[in-house]
C-alpha positions as CSV (number, residue, x, y, z in Angstrom):
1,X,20.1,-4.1,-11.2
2,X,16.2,-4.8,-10.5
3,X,17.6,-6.9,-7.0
4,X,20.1,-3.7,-6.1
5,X,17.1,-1.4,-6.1
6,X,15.0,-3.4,-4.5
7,X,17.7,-3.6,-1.3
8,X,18.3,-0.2,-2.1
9,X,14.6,1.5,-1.8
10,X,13.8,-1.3,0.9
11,X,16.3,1.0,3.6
12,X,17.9,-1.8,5.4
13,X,19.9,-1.5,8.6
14,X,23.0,-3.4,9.2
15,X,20.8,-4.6,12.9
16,X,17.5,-5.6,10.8
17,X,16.4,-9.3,10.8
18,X,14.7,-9.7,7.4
19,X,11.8,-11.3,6.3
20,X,12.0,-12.4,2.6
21,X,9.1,-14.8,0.9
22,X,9.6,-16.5,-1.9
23,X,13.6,-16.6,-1.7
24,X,13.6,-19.4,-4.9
25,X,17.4,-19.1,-5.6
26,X,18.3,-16.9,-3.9
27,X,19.6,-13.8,-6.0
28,X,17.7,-11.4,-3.8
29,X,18.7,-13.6,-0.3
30,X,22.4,-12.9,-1.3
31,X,22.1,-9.1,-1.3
32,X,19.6,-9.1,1.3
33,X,22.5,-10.8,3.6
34,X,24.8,-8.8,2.3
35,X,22.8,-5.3,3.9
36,X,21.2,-7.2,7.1
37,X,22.0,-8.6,10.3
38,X,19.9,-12.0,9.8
39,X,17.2,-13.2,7.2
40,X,14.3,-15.5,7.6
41,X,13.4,-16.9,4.0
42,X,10.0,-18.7,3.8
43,X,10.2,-20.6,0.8
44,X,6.7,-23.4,-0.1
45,X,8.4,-25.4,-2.7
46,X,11.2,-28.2,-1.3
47,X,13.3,-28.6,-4.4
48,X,13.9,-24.4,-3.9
49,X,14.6,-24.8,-0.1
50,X,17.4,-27.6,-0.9
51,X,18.8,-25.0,-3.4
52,X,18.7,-22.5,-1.4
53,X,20.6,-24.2,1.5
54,X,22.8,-25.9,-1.4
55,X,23.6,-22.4,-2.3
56,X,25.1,-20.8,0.6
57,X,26.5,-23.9,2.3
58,X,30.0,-23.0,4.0
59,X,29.5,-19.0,3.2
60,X,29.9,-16.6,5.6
61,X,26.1,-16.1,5.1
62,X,25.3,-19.4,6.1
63,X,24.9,-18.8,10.2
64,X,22.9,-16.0,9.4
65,X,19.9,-17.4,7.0
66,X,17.1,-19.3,8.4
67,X,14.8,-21.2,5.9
68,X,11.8,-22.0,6.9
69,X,9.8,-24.7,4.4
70,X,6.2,-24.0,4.0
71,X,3.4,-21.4,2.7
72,X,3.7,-18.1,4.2
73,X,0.0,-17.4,5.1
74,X,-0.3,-20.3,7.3
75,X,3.1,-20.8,9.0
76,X,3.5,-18.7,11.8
77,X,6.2,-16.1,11.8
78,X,9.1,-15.4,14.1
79,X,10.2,-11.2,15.3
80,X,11.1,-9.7,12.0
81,X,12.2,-6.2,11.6
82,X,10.8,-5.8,8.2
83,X,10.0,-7.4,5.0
84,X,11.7,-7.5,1.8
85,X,10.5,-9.8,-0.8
86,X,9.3,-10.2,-4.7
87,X,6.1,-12.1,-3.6
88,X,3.0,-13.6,-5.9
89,X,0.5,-11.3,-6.7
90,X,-2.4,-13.9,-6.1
91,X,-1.3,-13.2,-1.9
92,X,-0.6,-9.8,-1.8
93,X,-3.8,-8.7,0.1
94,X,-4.0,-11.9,2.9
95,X,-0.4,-11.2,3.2
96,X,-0.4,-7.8,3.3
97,X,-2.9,-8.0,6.2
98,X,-0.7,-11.0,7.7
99,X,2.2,-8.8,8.0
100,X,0.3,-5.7,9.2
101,X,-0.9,-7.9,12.2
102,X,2.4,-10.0,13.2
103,X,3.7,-9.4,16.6
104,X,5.9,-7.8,17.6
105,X,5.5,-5.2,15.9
106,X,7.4,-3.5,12.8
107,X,10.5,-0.9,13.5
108,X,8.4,1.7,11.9
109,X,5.0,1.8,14.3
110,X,3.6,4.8,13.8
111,X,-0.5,5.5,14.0
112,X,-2.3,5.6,11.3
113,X,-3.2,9.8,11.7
114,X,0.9,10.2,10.8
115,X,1.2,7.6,8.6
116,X,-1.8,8.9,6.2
117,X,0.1,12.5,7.2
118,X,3.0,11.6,5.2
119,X,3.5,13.7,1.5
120,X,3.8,10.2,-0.1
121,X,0.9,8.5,1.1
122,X,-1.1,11.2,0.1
123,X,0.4,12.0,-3.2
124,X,-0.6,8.5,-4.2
125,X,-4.2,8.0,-2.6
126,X,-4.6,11.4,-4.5
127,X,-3.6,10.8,-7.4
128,X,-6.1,7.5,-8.1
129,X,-8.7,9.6,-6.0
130,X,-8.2,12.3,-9.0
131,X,-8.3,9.2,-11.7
132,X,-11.7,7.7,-10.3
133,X,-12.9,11.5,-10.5
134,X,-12.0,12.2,-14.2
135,X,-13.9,8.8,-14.9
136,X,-16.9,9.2,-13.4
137,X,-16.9,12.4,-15.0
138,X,-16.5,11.0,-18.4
139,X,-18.8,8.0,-17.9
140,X,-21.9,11.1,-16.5
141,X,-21.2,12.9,-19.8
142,X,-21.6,10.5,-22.2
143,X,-24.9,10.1,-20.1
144,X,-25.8,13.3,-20.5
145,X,-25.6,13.3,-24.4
146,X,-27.3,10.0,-24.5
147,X,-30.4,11.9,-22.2
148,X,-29.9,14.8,-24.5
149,X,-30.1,12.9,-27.9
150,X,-33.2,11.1,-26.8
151,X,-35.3,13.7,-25.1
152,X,-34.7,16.1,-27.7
153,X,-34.1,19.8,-26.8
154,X,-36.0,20.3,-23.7
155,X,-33.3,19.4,-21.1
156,X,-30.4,21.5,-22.9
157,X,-30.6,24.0,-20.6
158,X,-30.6,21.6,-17.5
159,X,-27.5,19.6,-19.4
160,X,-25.4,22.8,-19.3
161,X,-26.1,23.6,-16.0
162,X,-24.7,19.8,-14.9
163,X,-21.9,20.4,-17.5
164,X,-20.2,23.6,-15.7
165,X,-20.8,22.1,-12.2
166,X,-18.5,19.2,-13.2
167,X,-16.2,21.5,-14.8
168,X,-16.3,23.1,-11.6
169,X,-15.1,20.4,-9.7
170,X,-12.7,18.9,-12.2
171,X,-11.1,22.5,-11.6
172,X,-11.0,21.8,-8.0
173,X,-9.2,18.7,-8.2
174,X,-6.7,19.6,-10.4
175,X,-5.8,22.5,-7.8
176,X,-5.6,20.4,-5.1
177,X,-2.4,20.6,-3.5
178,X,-0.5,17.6,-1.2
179,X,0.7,19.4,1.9
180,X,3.6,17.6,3.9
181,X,2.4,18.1,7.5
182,X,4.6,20.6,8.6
183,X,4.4,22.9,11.2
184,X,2.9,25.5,9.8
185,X,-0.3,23.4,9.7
186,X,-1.2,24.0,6.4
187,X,-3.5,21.2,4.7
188,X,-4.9,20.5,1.9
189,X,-8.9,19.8,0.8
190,X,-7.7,16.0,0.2
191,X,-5.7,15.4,3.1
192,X,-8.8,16.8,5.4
193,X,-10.8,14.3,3.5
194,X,-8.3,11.4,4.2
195,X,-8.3,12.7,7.7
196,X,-12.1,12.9,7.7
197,X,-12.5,9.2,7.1
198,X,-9.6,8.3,9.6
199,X,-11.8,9.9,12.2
200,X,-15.1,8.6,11.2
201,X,-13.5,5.5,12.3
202,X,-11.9,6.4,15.1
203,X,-8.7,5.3,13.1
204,X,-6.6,8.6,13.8
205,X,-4.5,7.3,16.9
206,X,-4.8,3.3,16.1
207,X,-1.5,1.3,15.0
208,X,-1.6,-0.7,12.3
209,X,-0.1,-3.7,13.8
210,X,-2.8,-3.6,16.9
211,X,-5.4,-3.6,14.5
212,X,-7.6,-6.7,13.3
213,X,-8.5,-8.0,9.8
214,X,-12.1,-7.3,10.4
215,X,-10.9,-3.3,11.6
216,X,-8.9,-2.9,8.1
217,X,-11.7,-3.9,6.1
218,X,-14.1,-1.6,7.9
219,X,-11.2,0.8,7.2
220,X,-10.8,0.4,3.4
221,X,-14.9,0.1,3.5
222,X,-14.7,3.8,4.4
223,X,-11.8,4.9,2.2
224,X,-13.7,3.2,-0.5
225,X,-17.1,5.0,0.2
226,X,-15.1,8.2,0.5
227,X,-14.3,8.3,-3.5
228,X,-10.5,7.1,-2.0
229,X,-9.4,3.7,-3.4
230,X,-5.7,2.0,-3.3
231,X,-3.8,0.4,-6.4
């Protein structure tokens, strides 16, 4: 069931050559030929790769699996459409930033401006933007009882005051409403803020795959600084 949702949420095409890393037996492969035109399995350990071959020998899979033996972050790729794969989490990020560099470029090349556009993107950017939020105002209120209970009565007044702006902000977030983009042009407080950063950078009309390491780092750098983290 967990390898049938992964092929089903991964929206493969009959025409898409697929990248998968990590193939070890093969459970995934066999589904992944099953929805795809070709697939391109990088697999590190050799005992897996003979497996794997072993495994669909004389199938009508066989012509269309390549396996290539070696790791994934430092053998260089062949044209992929897109990648499907259960990988390690210890390479997500290198990867991750492999993949988002590998020419040619993915089926899906938008710019960043209408990927970061997109309801889904910004429902989850929001939603840990709103958790980092709530924790830094937690962590500033138990620092305001700890100032209050050593300086005695003095700063109450000034303790309030800091008390009902957070409140006040808190009450902002929580209204904050993810907008899809439509035509309309409605947006929302948190997508102008996404938006903000994109154009600090002069991100809006990049593409992900033309960009370098060194950009996407200066990239999350600014999301980061922005109160906007990834998870």
């Amino acid at each position: 069931m967990l390898v049938d949702t992964i092929v089903q949420k991964s929206g493969i095409k009959s025409t898409d050559t697929i990248l998968e890393i990590g193939p070890g037996t093969g459970n995934l492969t066999k589904k992944l030929l099953e929805a795809g035109k070709l697939v391109i399995a990088v697999e590190v350990d050799p005992r897996m790769v003979l497996e794997l071959q072993r495994r669909f020998q004389g199938t009508p899979h066989s012509s269309r699996l390549k396996v290539i033996q070696g790791d994934v972050l430092k053998t260089e790729l062949p044209y992929f459409d897109l990648c499907v794969a259960n990988i390690p989490y210890q390479i997500s990020s290198p990867l991750t930033f492999k993949l988002l560099n590998h020419q040619p470029a993915f089926r899906k090349n938008k710019t960043l401006g209408a990927i970061f556009r997109q309801k889904n993107v910004l429902s989850l950017l929001e939603k840990n933007y709103k958790t980092l939020q709530a924790l830094n105002l937690s962590v500033g209120n138990k620092d305001a009882e700890m100032g209050s209970s050593r300086l005695g009565n003095a700063n109450e007044v000034e303790t309030m005051e800091m008390d009902d702006d957070d409140d006040e902000d808190g009450g902002a977030d929580d209204e904050m409403d993810v907008e899809d983009g439509d035509a309309e042009g409605e947006t929302s407080e948190f997508k102008n803020k996404v938006l903000a950063v994109l154009k600090e950078g002069n991100f809006e009309e990049k593409r992900s795959s033309k960009l370098k390491l060194e950009e996407f780092l200066y990239l999350l750098s600014l999301f980061n600084r922005a109160g906007i983290h990834f998870s």
